[in-house]
C-alpha positions in Angstrom: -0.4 9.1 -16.4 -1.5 11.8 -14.0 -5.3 12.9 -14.8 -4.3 16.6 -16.0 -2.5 14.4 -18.6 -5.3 12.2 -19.5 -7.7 15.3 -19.5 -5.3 17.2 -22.3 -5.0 13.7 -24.6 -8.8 13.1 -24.6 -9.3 17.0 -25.3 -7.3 16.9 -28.2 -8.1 13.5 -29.6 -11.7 14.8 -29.1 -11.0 17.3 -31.3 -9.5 15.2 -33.5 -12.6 13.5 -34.2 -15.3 16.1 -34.0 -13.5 19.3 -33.5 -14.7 20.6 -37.1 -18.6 20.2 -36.4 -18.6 21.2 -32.0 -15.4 23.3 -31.5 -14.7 23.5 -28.0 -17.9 20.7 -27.0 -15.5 18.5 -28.9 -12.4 18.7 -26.7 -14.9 19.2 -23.6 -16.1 15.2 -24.2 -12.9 14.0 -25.0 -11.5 15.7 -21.5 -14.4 13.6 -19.9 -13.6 10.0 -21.2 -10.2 10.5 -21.2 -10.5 10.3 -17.6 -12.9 7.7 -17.3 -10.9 4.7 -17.5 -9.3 5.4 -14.2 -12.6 5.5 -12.1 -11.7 1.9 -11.0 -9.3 3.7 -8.7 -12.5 3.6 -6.2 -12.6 0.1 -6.3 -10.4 0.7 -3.4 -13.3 1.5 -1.4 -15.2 -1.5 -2.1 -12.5 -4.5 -2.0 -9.1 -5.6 -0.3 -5.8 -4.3 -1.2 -4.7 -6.7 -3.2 -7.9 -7.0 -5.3 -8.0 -3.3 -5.6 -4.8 -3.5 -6.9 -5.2 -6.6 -9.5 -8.2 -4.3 -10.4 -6.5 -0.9 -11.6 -5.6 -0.5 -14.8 -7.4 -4.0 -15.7 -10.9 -4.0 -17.8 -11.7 0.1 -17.8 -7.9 0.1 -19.7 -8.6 -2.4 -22.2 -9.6 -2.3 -25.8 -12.8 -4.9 -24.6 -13.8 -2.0 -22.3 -13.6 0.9 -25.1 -15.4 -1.0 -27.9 -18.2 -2.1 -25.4 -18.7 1.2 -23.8 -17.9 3.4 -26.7 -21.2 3.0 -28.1 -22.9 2.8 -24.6 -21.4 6.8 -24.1 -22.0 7.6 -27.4 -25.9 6.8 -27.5 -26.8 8.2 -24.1 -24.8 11.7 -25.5 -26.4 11.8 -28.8 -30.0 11.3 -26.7 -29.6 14.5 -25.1 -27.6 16.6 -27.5 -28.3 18.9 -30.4 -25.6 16.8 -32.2 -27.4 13.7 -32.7 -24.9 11.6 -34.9 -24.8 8.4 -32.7 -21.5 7.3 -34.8 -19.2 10.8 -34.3 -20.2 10.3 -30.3 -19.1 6.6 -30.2 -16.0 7.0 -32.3 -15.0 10.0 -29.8 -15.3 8.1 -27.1 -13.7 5.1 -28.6 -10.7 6.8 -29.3 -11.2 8.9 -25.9 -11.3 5.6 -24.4 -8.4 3.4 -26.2 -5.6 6.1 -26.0 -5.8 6.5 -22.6 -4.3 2.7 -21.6 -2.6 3.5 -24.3 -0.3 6.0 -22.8 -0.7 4.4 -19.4 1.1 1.6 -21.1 4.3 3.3 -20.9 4.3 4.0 -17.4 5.7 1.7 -14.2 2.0 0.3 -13.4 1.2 -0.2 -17.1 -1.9 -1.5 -18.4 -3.8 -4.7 -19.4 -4.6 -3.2 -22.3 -5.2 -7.1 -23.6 -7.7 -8.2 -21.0 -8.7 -10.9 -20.1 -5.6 -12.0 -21.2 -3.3 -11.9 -18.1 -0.8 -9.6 -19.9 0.2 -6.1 -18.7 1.8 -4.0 -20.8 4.6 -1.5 -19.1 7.2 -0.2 -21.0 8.2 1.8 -18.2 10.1 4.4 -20.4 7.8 7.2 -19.0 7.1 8.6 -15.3 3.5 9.3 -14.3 3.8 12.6 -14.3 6.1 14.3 -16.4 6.1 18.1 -17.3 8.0 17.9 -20.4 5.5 15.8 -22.4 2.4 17.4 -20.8 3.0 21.0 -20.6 3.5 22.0 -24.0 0.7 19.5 -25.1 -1.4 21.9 -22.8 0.1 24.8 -24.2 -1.1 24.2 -27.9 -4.5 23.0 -26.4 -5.2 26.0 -25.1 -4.1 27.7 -28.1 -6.5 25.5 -30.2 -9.4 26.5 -28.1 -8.9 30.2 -28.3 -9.9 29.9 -32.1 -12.7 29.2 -34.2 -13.9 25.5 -34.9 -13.2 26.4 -38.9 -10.3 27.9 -38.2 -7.1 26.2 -39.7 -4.8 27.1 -37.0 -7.2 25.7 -34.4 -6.2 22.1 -36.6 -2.6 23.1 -36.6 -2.5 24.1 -32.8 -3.6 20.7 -32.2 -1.8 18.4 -34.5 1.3 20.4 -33.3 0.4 19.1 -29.3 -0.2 16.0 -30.4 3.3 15.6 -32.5 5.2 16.7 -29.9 4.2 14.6 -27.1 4.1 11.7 -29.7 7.9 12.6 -30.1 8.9 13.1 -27.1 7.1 9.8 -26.0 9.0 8.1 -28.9 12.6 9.9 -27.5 12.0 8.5 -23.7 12.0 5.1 -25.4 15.7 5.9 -26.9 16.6 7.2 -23.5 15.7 4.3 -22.1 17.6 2.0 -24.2 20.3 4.1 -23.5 20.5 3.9 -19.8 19.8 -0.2 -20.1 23.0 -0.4 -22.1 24.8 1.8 -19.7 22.8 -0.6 -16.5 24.3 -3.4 -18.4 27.8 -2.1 -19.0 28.1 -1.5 -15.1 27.1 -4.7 -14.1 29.8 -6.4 -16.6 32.6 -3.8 -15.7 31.9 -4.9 -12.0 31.9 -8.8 -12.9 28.1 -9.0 -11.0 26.3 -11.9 -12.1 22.9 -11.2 -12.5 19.1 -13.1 -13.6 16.9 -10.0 -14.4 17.7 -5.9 -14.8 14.5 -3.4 -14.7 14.4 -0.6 -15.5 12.8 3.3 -15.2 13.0 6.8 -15.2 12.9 8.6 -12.1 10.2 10.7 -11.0 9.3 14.2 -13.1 12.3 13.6 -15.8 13.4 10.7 -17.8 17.5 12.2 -17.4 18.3 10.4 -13.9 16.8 6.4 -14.6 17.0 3.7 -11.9 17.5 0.2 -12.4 16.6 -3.1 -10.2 18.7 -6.0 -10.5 17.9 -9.5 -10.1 20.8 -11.5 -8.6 20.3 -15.4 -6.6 20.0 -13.6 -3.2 19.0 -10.1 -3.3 18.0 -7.3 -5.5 20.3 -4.5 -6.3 19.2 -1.0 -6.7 21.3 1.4 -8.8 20.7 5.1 -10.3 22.5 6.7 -14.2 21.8 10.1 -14.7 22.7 11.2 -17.8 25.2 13.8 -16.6 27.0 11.5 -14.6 30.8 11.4 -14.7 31.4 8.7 -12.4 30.5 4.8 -12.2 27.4 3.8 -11.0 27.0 1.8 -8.1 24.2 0.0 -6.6 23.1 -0.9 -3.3 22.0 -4.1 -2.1 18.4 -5.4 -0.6 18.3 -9.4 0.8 15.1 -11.2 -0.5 14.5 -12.2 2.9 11.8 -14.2 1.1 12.5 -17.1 3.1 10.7 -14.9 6.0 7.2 -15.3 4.7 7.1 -19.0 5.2 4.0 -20.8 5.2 2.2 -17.6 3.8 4.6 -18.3 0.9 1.0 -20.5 0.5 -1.7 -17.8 0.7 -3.8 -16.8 -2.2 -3.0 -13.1 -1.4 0.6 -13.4 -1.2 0.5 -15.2 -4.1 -1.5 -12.5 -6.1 0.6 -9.8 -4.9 3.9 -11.4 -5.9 1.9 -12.0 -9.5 1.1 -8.4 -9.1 4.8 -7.1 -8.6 5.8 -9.6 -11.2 8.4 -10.8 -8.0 10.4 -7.7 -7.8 10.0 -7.8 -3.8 11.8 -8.1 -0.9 10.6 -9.0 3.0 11.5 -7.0 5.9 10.7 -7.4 9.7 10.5 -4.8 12.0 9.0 -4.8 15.5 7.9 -8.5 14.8 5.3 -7.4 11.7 6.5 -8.6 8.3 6.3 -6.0 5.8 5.8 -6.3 1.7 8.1 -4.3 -0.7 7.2 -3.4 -4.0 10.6 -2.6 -5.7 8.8 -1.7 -9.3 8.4 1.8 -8.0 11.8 2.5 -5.9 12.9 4.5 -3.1 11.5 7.6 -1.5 15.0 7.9 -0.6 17.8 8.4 -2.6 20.0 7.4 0.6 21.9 4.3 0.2 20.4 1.5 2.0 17.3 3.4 2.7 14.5 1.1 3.5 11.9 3.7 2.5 10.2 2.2 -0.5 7.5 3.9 -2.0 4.8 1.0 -1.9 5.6 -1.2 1.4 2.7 -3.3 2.7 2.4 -4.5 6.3 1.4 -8.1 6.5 -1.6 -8.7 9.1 -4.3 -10.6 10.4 -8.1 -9.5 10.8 -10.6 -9.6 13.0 -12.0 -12.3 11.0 -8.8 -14.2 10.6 -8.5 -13.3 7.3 -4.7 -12.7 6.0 -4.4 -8.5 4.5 -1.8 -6.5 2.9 -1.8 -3.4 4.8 0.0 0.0 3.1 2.5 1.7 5.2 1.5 5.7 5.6 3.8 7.7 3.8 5.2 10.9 5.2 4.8 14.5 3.1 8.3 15.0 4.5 9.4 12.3 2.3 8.3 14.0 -0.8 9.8 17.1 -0.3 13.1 15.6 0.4 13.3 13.1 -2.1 12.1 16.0 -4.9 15.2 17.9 -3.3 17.7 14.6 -3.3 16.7 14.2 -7.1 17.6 17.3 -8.2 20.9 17.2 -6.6 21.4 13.6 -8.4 20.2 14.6 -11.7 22.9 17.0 -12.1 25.3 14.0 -12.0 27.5 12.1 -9.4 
């Protein structure tokens, strides 16, 4: 999830934990390892693409990670700090630590929440940022801090955030099943034979889902909003895996297509061979748009060396696709 997200869950978690003896100190910690996990986001600046990639959401979103470092953060903390119980620190940051791949295990991405076993969890049924489960959690924090640390409103403010983002959480995971079964009814009505179906909400909502579907030669993309009064359809995307070849051998195309768990296409234009990552979709609600949100030019170093190269994305985009999604949630 988005790190204003994070920040709320380890806030209230925090005061979950020590809220009664710090107040406010409490949530203040708990903001602070919440977000934690995702500073292997600047492994980016030290590694390739790929490896950056393999990297997020890998060790600093598994349970190894919080019961190894829990302790670490809760001894340095309780060095420094009138508070000096060093089990209270390392069980806040424990529980800082654990619910934050926790939640990012619902998301598209999803999290290896296992490692070092090579198993990510993503029950897509959530979009990385999503107003409706993070605004009113922030809404009850805030109303949390504004009283006292004995206060027994301060306890209900937060139990209150915490329920309701819980639930709601625990609904996106009905409306998921939902839409699958309506993915699935589509594809029978229309007599398409497929191998695989995927599928995820849409950016800021979970009312318009999208689905990617696995057939022998190509991968078709289809949308369900839940006001919809008309069939869905889906558009169709060639493999075109054929085009990569010999590279089909490469270590790094092999670890991307491990990566996108081979929901991918290949595309040529201008003689460059370009990488899709269909696990995240369109920034296009266009049919046939070639726009995909993570697209990765294939190239060759100075050194020789093969490297996955991401396409710049244009603001423009953004702005239109927010527009074309409002327009599609509404129904077709």
């Amino acid at each position: 999830m988005d790190s204003l997200t994070q920040i709320v869950l380890g806030a209230a978690v925090g005061e979950v934990v020590l809220g009664k003896k710090l107040g406010n100190k409490a949530m203040l910690y708990g903001a602070i390892a919440g977000t934690i996990p995702d500073f292997d986001v600047f492994a980016s600046y030290f590694t390739d693409t790929v490896s950056a990639l393999a990297i997020h959401r890998g060790f600093t979103h598994s349970i190894v990670f919080s019961v190894l470092f829990a302790p670490i953060f809760g001894w340095l903390v309780s060095r420094y700090e009138t508070y000096k119980n060093f089990k209270d620190w390392s069980w806040l940051f424990f529980w800082s630590f654990v619910t934050h791949p926790i939640l990012d295990a619902h998301t598209t991405w999803g999290t290896q929440l296992f490692w070092p076993f090579d198993l990510r969890l993503a029950f897509k049924n959530i979009f990385v940022i999503d107003p409706l489960y993070t605004i009113p959690f922030l809404v009850f924090l805030i109303l949390a801090m504004r009283e006292k640390r004995t206060s027994t409103k301060r306890r209900f403010y937060n139990t209150m955030g915490l329920l309701i983002s819980t639930s709601y959480l625990a609904l996106t995971l009905v409306l998921k099943w939902i839409s699958y079964s309506k993915f699935e009814a589509a594809l029978d009505t229309q007599n398409i034979a497929y191998l695989d179906i995927d599928t995820r909400p849409s950016p800021l909502n979970t009312i318009l889902w999208s689905a990617n579907v696995q057939t022998e030669e190509a991968y078709l993309l289809g949308n369900y909003s839940f006001f919809d009064s008309q069939p869905i359809t889906f558009d169709s995307y060639p493999k075109n895996h054929e085009l990569l070849g010999h590279l089909i051998e490469d270590e790094s195309v092999k670890r991307m297509i491990a990566i996108t768990e081979g929901w991918y296409t290949i595309t040529k234009q201008n003689d460059s061979l370009y990488f899709n990552d269909l696990r995240f979709g369109l920034l296009s609600l266009t049919p046939k748009s070639e726009n995909f949100v993570f697209k990765y030019r294939l190239d060759i170093d100075a050194s020789g060396n093969f490297t996955f190269n991401e396409a710049p994305k244009d603001s423009r985009d953004g702005k239109k696709l927010l527009t074309e999604l409002w327009q599609r949630i509404k129904g077709n």
